[in-house]
Each structure stands twice: as C-alpha cells, then as structure tokens.
C-alpha positions in Angstrom: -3.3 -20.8 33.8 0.2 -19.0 33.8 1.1 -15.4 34.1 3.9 -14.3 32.1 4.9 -10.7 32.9 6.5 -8.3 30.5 7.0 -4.5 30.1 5.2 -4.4 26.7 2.9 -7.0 25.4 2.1 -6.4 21.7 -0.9 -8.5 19.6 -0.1 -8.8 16.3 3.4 -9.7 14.6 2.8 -8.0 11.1 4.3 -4.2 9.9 3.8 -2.3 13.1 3.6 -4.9 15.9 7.3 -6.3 14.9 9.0 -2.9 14.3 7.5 -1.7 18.0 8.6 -5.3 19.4 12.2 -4.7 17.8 12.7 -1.0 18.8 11.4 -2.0 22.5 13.8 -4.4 22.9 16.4 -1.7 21.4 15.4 0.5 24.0 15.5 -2.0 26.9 12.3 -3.4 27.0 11.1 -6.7 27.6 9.0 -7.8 25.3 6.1 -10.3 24.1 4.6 -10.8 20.5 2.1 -12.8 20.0 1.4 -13.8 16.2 -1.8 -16.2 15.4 0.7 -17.0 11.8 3.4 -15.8 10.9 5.5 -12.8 12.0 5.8 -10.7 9.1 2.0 -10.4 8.5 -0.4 -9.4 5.5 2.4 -7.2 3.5 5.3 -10.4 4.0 3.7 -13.1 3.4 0.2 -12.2 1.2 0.5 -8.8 0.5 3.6 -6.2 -0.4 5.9 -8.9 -0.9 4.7 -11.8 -2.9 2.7 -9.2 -5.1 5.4 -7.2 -6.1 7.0 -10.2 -6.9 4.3 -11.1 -9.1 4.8 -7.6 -11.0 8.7 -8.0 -11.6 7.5 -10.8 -13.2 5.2 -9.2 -15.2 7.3 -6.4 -15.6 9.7 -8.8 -17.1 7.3 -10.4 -19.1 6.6 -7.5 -20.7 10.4 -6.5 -21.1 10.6 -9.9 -23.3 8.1 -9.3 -25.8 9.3 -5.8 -26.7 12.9 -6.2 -26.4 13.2 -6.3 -30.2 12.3 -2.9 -30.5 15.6 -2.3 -28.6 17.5 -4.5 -31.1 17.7 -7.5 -28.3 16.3 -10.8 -29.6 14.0 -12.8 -27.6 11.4 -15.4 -27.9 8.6 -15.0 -25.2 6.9 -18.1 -24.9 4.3 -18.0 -22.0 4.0 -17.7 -18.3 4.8 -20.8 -16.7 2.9 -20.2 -13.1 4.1 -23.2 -11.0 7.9 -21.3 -11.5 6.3 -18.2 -11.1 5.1 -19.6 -7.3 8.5 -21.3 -6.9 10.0 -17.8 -7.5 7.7 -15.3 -5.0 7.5 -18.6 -2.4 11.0 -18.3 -2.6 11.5 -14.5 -1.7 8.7 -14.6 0.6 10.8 -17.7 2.3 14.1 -15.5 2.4 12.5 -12.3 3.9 10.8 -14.4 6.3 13.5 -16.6 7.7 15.3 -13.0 8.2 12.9 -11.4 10.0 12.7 -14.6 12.2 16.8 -14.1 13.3 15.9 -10.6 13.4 13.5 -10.6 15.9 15.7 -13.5 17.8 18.6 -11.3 17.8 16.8 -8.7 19.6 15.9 -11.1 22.2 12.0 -10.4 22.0 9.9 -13.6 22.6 7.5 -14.9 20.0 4.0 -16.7 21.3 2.2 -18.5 18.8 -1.2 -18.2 19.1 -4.6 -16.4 18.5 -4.2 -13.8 21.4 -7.3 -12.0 23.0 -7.3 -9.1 25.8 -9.0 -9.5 28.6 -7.8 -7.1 30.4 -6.2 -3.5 30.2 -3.1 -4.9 31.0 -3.5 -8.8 30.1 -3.7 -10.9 26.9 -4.4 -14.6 27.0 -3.1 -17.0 24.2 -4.7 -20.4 25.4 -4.2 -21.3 29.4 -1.0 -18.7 29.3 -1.6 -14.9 30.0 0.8 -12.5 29.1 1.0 -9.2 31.1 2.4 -6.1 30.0 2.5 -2.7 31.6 1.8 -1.2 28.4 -0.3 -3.3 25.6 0.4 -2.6 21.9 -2.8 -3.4 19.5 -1.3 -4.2 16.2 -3.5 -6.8 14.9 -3.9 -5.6 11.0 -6.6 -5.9 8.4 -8.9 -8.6 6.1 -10.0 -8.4 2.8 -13.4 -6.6 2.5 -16.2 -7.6 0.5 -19.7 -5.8 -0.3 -23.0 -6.4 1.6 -24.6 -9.9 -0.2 -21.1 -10.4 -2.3 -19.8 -14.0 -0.8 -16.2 -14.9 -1.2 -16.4 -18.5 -2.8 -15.8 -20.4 -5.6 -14.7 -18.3 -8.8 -15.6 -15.1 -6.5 -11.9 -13.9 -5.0 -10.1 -12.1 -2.9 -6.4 -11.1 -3.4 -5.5 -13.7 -1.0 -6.9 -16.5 -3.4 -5.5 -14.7 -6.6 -2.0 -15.2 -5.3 -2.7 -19.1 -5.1 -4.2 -19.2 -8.5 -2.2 -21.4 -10.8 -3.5 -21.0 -13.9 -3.1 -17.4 -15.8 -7.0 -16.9 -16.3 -8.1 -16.3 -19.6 -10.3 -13.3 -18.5 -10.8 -11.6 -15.4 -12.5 -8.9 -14.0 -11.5 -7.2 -11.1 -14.5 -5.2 -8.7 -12.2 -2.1 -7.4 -10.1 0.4 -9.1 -8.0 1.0 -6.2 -4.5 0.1 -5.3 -4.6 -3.7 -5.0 -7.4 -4.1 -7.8 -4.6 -2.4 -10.7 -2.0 -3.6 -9.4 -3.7 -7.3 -9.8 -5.1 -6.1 -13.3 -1.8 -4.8 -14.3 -0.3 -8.4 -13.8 -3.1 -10.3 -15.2 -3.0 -8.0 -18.3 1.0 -8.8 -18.9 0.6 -12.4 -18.6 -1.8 -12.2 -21.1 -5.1 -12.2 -19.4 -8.1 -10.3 -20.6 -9.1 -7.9 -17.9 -11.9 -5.3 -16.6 -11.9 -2.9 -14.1 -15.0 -2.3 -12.1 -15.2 1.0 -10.3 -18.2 2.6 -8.8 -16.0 6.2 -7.9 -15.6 8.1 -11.3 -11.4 7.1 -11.7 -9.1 4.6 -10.9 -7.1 5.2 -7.7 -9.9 7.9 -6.4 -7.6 9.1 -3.8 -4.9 10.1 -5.7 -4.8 13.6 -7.6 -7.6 13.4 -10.5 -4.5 14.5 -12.8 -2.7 10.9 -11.8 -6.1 9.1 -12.3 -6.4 10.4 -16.0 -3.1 9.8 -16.7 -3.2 5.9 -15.6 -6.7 5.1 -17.1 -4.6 6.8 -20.5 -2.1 4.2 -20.2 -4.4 1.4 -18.9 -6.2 2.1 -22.1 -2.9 1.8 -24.1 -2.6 -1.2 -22.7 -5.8 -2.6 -23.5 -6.8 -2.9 -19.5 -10.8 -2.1 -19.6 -12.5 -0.4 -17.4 -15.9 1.0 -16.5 -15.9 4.2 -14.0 -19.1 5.6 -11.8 -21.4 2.6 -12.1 -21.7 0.4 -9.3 -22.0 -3.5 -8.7 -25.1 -5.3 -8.8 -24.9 -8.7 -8.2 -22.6 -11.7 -9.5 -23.7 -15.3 -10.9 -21.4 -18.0 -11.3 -21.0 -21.6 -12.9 -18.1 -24.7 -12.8 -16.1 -22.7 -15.5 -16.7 -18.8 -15.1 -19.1 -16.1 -13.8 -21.0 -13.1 -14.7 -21.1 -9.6 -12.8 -24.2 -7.3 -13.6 -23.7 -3.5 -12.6 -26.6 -1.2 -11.7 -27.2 0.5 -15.1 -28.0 -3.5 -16.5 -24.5 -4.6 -18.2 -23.2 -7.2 -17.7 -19.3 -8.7 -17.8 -18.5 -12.4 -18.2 -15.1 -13.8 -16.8 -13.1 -16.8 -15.4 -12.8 -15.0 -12.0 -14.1 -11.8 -10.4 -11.6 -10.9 -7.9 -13.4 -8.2 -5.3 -10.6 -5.8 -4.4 -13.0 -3.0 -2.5 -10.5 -2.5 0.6 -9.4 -3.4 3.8 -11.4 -3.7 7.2 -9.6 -3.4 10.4 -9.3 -6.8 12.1 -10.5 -6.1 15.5 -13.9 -8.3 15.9 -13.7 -10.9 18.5 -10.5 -10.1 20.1 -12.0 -8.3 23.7 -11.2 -5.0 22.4 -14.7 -3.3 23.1 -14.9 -5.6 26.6 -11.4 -4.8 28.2 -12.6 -1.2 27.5 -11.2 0.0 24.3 -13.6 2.3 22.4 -13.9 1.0 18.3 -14.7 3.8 15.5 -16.7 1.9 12.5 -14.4 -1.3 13.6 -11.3 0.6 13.6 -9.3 1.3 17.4 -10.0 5.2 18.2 -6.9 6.4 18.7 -4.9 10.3 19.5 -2.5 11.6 17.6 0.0 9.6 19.9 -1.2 6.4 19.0 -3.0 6.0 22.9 -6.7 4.5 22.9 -9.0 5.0 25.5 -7.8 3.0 27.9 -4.9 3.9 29.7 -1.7 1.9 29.1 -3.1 0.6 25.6 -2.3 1.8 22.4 -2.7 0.6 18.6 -0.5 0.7 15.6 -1.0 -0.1 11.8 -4.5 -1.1 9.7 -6.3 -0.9 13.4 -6.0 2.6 13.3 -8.0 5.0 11.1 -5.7 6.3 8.0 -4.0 5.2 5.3 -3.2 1.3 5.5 0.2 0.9 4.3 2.8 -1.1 5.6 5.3 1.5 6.3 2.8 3.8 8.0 2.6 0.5 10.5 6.5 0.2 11.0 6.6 4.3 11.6 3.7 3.9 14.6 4.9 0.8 15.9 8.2 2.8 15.9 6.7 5.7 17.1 4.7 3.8 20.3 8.0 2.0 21.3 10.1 5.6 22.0 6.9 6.9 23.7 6.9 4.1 25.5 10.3 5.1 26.4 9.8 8.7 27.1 11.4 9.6 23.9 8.8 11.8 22.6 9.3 10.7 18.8 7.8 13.7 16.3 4.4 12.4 15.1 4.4 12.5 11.4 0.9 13.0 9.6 -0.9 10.9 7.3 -0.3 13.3 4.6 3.4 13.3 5.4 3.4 9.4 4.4 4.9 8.4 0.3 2.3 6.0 -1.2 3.3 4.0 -4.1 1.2 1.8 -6.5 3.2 -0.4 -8.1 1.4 -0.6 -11.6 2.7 -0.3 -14.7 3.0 2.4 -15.4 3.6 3.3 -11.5 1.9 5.6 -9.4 3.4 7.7 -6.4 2.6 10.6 -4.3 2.9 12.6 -1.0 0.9 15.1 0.4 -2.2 17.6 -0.6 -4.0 16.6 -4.1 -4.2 19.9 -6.1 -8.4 19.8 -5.3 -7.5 19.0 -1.5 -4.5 22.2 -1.4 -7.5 24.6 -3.1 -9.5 23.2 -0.1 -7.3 24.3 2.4 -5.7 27.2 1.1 -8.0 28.4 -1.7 -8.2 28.4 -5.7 -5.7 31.8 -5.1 -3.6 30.8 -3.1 -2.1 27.3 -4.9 -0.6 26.7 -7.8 0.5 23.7 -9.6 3.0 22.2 -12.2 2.6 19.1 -14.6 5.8 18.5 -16.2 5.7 15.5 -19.0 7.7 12.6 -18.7 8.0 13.1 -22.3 10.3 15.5 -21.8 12.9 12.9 -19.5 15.7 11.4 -21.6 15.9 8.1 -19.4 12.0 7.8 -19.5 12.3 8.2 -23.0 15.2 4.9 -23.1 13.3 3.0 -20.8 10.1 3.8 -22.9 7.5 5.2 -20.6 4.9 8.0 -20.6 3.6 9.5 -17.6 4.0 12.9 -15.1 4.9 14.4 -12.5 2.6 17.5 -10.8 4.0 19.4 -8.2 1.5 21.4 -6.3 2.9 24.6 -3.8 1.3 27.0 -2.0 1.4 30.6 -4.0 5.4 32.0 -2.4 5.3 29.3 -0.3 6.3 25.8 0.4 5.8 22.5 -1.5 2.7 20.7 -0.1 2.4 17.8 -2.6 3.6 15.6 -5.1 2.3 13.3 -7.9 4.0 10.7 -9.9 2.9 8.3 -12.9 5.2 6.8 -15.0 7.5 3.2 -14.6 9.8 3.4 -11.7 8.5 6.6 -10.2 8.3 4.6 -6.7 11.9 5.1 -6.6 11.7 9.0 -6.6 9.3 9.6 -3.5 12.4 9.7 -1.4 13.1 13.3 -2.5 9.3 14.4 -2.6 8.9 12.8 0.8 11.5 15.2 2.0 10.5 18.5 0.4 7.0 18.2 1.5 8.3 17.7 5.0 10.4 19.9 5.3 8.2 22.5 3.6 10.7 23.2 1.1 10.2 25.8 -1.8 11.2 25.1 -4.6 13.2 28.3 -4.8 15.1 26.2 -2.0 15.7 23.1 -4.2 16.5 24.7 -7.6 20.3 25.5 -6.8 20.4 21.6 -6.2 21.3 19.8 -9.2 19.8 16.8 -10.7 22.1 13.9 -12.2 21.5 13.5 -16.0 20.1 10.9 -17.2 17.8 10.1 -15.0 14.4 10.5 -14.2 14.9 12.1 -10.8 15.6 14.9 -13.0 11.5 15.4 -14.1 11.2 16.3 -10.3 14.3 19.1 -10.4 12.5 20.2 -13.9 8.9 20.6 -12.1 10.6 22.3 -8.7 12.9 24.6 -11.4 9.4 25.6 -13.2 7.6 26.4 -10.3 10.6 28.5 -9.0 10.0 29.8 -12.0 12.9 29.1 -13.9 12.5 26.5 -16.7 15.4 24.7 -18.3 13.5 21.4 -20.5 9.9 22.6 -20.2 7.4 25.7 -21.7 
C-alpha cells in the first residue's frame, strides 16, 4: 500500500468537490480528487446539463408547431430521439472535455476510483491512500425511491429516462417536484401523454403556493395532468406498460412510471460513520462553516442538509477552500440561494415564501405584490403567461422573490441581489428597467411596492 500526501484530499469530483479542488489549487494548495466516474458529476453528465438540453429541444419543438401564429412557416414532423441523444451527448462531451483541461490547468491531480475514508485524515482508493491535512466530503446524491417501489423494468428513475430512445406514448411521472415537471414538461412537447402524481397538495411544494397555482394553470393549458394530495399505492407492470394505483383506489395506466420523489445523500458505505463523522438521516451533520464533527473534515454539496442544487455545491466547495485558506469567505444562507426550474413555463425564486415571511415576521408585518406577466410587452411577443410576486417586510427590505413565466431563470440575477442586499424597493425604483424586456415585470413589482405604479393597478 502507498501513501500519497497532500494538503487537501477531496472525495467526490461533482459541483462542489471540483470547484473546492480548483480554488485550492488557486490558493496554493495541493490537491487530490478522487472521482469513482466522471469529474463533473450528477448535474454534468445526468443531471443539469443533458436535461436542459432535453428542454431546448422541447422548447424548440414547441417553437415549430406554433411558429405560424407568428407568420413563419414550418412543418413539424416528429421528434427523432437518436439526434436528439447525438445532440445532448454532444454538449455533455464539450462541457466535459473542458472541465477535464480545466482541472489539468490548475494542476490538481485526478484518482480514479471508488474512494472510502478510513481515517480522519486518510482516504484509500484501492492499495493507494491519499492523505490530506484537511479532507473535503463531496460525494453527492442518488435517486430516491419509496419504501417497496423497485427501480426495474418500465419503473424509472431520471437517470433511465435520459437513456430512453423512444418518445413514450404515455407516461406518468410519481413527483411534482423539480425534476418530475421538468421531465413531464419534455415528454408533454414531444408529444407524450403525461400525469403527474403528487401526494403534497401542489406542484413544486416548496415554492410560494402563488407560483404552484400559477404552474398547475399552465400545466393545465398545456394538457399536462395531474392529481394533487393523494399518495401512491403500489405499481403493476407487464412487457408493454404498467399501472400505478394511488391510496383513494384509482388507478393510471402508462408506458413508463418514472419515480422522481427526490434525492438521498450518497454517503452509505464510504467509512463516514467509522472514521468518526456523525450522519443526520444519511446526510453529513455539518456547522454553518461547512466543518463536521471531526476535526479537519468538512462536506460540501447534496451531503449536506439543504437545498440540493448544483450551484449551492460550487458556492461551499468555494467556500471550504478560502477557509481552508484562512480567508474567512461570508457564509451565504440557504435562503440566499436563486432556484430555477426550468419548465415551461419556468419557475424561479429566492428567498422567504409569502406563508414563510408571515411566519417570521407576522401577517402585519409583510406585504406582497403579484404583478402579471400580462402586463410585459416582451412576454406578450414571446407569448407567455405567468408572474412575478415580490414579497417585503412592511418599510422594510425585500425578503423574497417568485417567478413563473418562459425565461424567468434569466432574471434571478437581479432578485438574487436585492434580497441580499436587503434592498427596498424604494432603493431600486430610481433604477431603470430597459424596455422591452421582461426584466422590466421585476422594476414594475419593486415600483408598486414602493408604491409608485407605472403599468399596473
């Protein structure tokens, strides 16, 4: 067996263990990553990516069959999957062999392997150990499934839907959250027949119940079923297709149930719990500065209990590296993190939920704006419905925002920034919006709420 030492040893080459092993090395370190597959992880190569390739090509599916209703003329003709592979293989393939020169650049060395630590300061990858004076956990997430639900067969996982190469004639998806309408929103604009399956009463349960209405509106317009507040039963499948039966005795037949009920931390069997490290419902128990229980060791990313997004990893593995360093990096809160769905229509939001502000602040002390995308000249031309909800504290700052509507990812810069920076939106009003665009809804809600309306009642 062979020692090989290193300042920083990190487990895990997805979202947060590459950006800690690249802003290590920035900062001087040496440093090992160890990565069982790919660098890159879940989000590059079978998550964020290649699904959001997926939905430009939806999007622009979509795009074709209406563009006569813009005066363009176009013939749609079908979704031909094998170039719809070719074309998300090949982005996936791009990103990838970037992030490889990247990381090469930067001069951190890459192990290949399934690691495991065995020690506070030790992880072993075969007959080679790799020690580190300070051991970075960043070892991601799974696909979940429910108690007696086996993956198998005509029962998937978003994983499997990726590799599908057939456009199923009808689906239905167990899990109204992020990755279960995002997948529905796909299937539905390649012309699949699909149904939701949520046991919480709306789609996308964390976000503000105002978004949630709003999308199951235009999922509804869009002829994307769903049932809300009855749970799974059980699920029955054949060669050809299967059935799902939910508690209150209906039942749903399909090609394919794809079960999109979450992620679980991916922290079983790795020598965690032996080497000392104490493990919260499967997640790594960590402070608000990332350390775990054991002195030296600290986890970043889906490990970690929160919100499980890829840029959340990249900010802690970020964040680890300059404390690492002694740089003393801010710590940014979970609620201070954008969150996009990338649905059509789109969701987006940052910070409190109006129920979640009353909460904290009480019913007297918040108050709230919905402006209508209606309203928006460019939401109009690109022809989508949606809104935006501001919420502030009563002569005080703005403590969330929520977006629906096509392309409102692209506006959570700003709302990112005024809800941390506890702006009010007396603050923002002087600041103009460009016209047309839709970046102007947001300058219309802040203006209303500043109390000042220029395009809205």
């Amino acid at each position: 067996m062979t020692d090989h030492n290193f300042d920083i040893v990190i487990l895990g080459g997805g979202s947060g263990g590459y950006a800690a092993a690249i802003r290590a090395s920035e900062l001087g370190k040496s440093v090992a990553l160890i990565e069982k597959d790919k660098v890159g992880g879940t989000c590059l190569h079978r998550g964020c990516i290649p699904t959001k390739a997926l939905l430009h090509s939806a999007e622009v599916a979509d795009t074709t069959r209406s563009a006569p209703s813009v005066g363009v003329k176009t013939t749609f003709e079908g979704i031909d999957m094998p170039a719809v592979t070719a074309y998300r293989e090949g982005i996936v393939a791009k990103k990838f062999k970037g992030l490889e020169g990247l990381i090469k650049a930067r001069g951190v060395t890459v192990v290949a392997g399934e690691g495991h630590l065995t020690a506070a300061n030790s992880v072993t990858v075969g007959d080679d150990t790799y020690v580190g004076t300070d051991i970075i956990l960043a070892t991601g997430s799974y696909s979940r499934t429910l108690p007696g639900l086996e993956i198998g067969g005509r029962v998937i996982t978003s994983d499997h839907a990726l590799e599908l190469a057939e456009v199923p004639a009808r689906v239905i998806v167990l899990g109204g959250g992020v990755i279960g309408v995002e997948f529905a929103s796909v299937w539905k604009s390649f012309g699949a027949e699909v149904t939701i399956v949520e046991a919480l009463p709306h789609l996308v349960p964390n976000e503000d119940e105002a978004v949630s209405k709003t999308l199951e509106r235009a999922f509804r317009r869009r002829g994307i079923k769903y049932t809300l507040g009855v749970r799974f039963q059980s699920v029955t499948q054949s060669a050809d297709g299967v059935t799902v039966t939910l508690e209150d005795g209906s039942t749903h037949e399909a090609d394919y149930l794809l079960v999109a009920v979450g992620r679980g931390p991916a922290t079983d069997g790795l020598g965690f719990e032996a080497a000392g490290v104490a493990l919260e419902r499967g997640f790594v128990a960590v402070d608000e500065r990332l350390h775990t229980s054991v002195p030296g060791v600290w986890a970043v990313g889906d490990i970690t209990p929160g919100l499980q997004l890829a840029h959340r990893g990249f900010a802690q593995g970020i964040f680890v590296a300059e404390e690492i360093a002694g740089l003393s990096p801010i710590v940014v809160p979970d609620l201070g993190i954008p969150k996009v769905t990338y649905c059509d229509p789109e969701v987006a939001s940052v910070g409190l939920t109006e129920a979640q502000a009353i909460d904290a602040h009480g019913a007297d002390q918040v108050e709230s704006y919905n402006y209508n995308l209606a309203g928006n000249g460019k939401s109009e031309i690109i022809g989508t419905a949606g809104m935006i909800k501001v919420v502030r504290e009563k002569d005080g700052p703005v403590i969330g925002v929520h977006m629906v509507g096509a392309r409102v990812g692209e506006l959570i810069g700003e709302a990112q920034l005024v809800v941390g920076w506890d702006a009010h939106p007396e603050d923002i009003a002087p600041f103009i919006h460009a016209h047309p665009t839709q970046n102007e809804a947001l300058g219309e809600a802040f203006l209303a709420l500043a109390g000042k309306p220029l395009h809205a009642l």
